[in-house]
N, C-alpha and C positions, 0 to 999 in steps of 0.2 A: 236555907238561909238561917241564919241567926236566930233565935229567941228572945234576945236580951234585951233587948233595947226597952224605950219608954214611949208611948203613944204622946205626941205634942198634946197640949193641953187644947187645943185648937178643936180639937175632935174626942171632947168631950164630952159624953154619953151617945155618943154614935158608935153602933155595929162597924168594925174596921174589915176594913182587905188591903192586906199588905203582897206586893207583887214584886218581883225583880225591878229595878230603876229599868226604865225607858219601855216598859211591857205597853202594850200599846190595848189599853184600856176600853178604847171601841170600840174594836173588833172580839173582844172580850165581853161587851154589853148586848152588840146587836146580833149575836150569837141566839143567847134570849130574848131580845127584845130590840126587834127588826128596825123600829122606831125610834131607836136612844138616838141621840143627838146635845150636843153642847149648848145649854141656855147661855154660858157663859164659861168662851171658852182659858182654860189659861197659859199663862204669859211668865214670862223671864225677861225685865228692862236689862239694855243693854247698863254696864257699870259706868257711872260714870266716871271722868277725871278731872279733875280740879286743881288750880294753881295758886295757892295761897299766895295774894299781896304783898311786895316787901322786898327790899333788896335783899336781906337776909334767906327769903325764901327762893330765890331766882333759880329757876331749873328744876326746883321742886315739886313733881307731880303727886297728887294723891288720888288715890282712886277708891271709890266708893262698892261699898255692896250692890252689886243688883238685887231687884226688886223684884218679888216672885210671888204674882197672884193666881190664888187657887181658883178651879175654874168649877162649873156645876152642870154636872152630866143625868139629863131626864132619862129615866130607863121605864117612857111612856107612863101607864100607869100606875106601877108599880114602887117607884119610889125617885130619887133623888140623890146621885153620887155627888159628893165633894173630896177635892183634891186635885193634885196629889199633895202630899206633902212629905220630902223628903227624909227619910232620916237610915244613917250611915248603908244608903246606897240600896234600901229599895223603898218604893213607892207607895204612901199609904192615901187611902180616900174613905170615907166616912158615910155610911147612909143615915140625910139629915132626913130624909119619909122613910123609913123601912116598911115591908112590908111581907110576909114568909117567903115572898117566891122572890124580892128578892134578895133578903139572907140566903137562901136556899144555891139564887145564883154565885154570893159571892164564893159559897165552900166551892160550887162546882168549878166557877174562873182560878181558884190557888189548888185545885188538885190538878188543874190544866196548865199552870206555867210555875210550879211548887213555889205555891205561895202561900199564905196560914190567913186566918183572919181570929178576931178578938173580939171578945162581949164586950153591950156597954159596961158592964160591972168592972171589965179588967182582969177578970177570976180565971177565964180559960182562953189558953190560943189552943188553937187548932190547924198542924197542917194536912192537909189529906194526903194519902197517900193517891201519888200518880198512877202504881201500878191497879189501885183496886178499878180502874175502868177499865178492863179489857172487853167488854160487852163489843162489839160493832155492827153496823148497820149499814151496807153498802144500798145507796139509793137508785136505784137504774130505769132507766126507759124499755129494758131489754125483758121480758118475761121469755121463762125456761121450763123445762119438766124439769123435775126430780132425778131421772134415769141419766139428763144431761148433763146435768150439776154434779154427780156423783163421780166419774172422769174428773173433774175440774179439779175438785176439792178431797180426792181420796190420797194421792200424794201429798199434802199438808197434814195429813192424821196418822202420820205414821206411829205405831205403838199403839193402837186402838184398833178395835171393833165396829165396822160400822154396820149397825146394824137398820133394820126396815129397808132397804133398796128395793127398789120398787122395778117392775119389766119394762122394757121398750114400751110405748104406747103410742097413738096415732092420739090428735085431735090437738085445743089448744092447752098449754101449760095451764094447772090448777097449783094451786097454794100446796107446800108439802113441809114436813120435817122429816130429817136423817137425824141421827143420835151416835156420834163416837164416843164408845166408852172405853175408858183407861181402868187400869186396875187399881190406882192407890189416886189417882184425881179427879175422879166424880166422871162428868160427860159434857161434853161439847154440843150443841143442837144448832143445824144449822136446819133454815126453814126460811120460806118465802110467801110472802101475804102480798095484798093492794089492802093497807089499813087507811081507815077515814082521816085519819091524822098523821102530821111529817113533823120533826125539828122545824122550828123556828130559823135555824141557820140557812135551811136550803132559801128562804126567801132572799137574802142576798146573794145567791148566785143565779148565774145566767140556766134558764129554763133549760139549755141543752147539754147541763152538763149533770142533770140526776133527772130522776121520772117518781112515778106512783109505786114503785116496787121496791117492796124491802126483802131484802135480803140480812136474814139477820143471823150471825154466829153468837151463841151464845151461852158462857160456864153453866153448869149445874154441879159444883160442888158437892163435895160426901155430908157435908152439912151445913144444907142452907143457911140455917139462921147467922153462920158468921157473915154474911156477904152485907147487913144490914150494921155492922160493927165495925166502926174506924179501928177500932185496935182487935184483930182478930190474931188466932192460937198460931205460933209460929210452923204448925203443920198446914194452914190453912194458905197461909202465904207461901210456903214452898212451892204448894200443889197448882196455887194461880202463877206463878214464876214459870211451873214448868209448861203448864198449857198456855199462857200467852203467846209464844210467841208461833205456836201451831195458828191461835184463832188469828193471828196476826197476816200469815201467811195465804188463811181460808181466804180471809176479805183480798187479800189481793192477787188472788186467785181470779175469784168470784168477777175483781173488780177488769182485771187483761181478760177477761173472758167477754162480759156483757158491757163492760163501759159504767161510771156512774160516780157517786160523792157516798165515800166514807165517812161515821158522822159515827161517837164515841157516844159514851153512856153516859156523857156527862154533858150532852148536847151541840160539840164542838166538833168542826171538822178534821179529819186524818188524812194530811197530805202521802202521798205516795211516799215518799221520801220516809214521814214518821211510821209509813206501815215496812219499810224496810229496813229501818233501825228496832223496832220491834219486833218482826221477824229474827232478826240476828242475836236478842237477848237468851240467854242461858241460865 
């Protein structure tokens, strides 16, 4: 989208998120925050039309502006969205409570539907980039060994080394990492826990369609420290370009294998569908 434009004066020292017009903002909120909901939600009045008096004016309709009130979206306790308010075709909202996490949300909601957000000062936009989430996290009901997993996911690594494979084993699945490593793009690690903690998204879905188990693929670039920089060395992005669409492929491997909810690095779910559009990048 755009850069250019000017923040309405309406949202006025509020932390901005600007999103595609018609992005659906909810399912954006309760991603993070299971308990968003509309305090007040908003509205577009229909326009009206009016007949000015007068035989001179006979036949003559005129019709009015609709009226369009912003609505105020609680994202629990974290803070307080306002919005939208449009302007030249995407949707902006404004946090009147911020609070870090959720700033924090709104970078993660515009790297998820390429959307940018703006200081109150005005001084910097920011869009993130979509492709820096390649992280995934396949959530399942289904626990595996390692030795099983390896089948699954060694045709999606093709060009790597997979090294630590582990023997056949008897008893039940324990927690494990694999590591594909590539020669010029760092390494891939794929590995499975029961961690104390899940995304916040799984709570709006239905209990049977993810479990306690993660499955998690995930980059280790040739040097970390870029992966903490929105604007990283254009050798750093080649090398995530070239392995996404491998780790793209792992998870829905992983996912026709065991069954479960895809859920990105930036908290949000990956439908089947976006893990096959992502499989297919180059």
């Amino acid at each position: 989208m755009g850069h250019d434009w000017v923040v309405p004066a309406e949202l006025d020292g509020q932390h901005v998120l600007a999103v595609p017009g018609g992005s659906d903002v909810v399912a954006l909120a309760t991603a993070w925050f299971p308990d968003a909901r509309w305090e007040q939600q908003p509205s577009v009045s229909a326009p009206a039309v009016t007949r000015p008096a007068g035989a001179r004016f006979r036949g003559v309709a005129v019709q009015e502006a609709a009226v369009v009130t912003t609505g105020s979206l609680r994202l629990g306790d974290a803070g307080l969205l306002v919005g939208p308010v449009t302007v030249e075709g995407h949707d902006l909202y404004g946090l009147a409570e911020p609070s870090e996490r959720a700033v924090a949300w709104t970078t993660a909601a515009a790297r998820h539907v390429a959307g940018l957000t703006v200081t109150p000062d005005r001084l910097h936009r920011l869009a993130p980039s979509a492709g820096a989430a390649v992280d995934l996290t396949l959530w399942s009901a289904q626990p595996v060994s390692a030795a099983d997993v390896v089948p699954v996911v060694r045709p999606a690594l093709s060009g790597s080394r997979l090294g630590g494979v582990p023997q056949p084993h008897g008893g039940a699945p324990t927690p494990f990492s694999l590591t594909a490593t590539f020669e010029y793009d760092g390494a891939i690690v794929v590995s499975m826990e029961r961690p104390g903690e899940r995304p916040a998204v799984l709570d709006a879905l239905d209990w049977r369609e993810h479990g306690p188990w993660a499955y998690r693929v995930v980059w280790e670039p040739l040097e970390p420290g870029e992966l903490a920089t929105e604007s990283p060395s254009p050798l750093h992005v080649i090398a995530r370009d070239r392995v996404a669409p491998s780790m793209a492929r792992v998870a829905a491997a992983l996912r026709e294998a065991v069954g479960g909810t895809v859920v990105d690095s930036s908290g949000f779910v990956v439908t089947p569908d976006e893990l096959r559009h992502r499989s297919a990048r180059r």
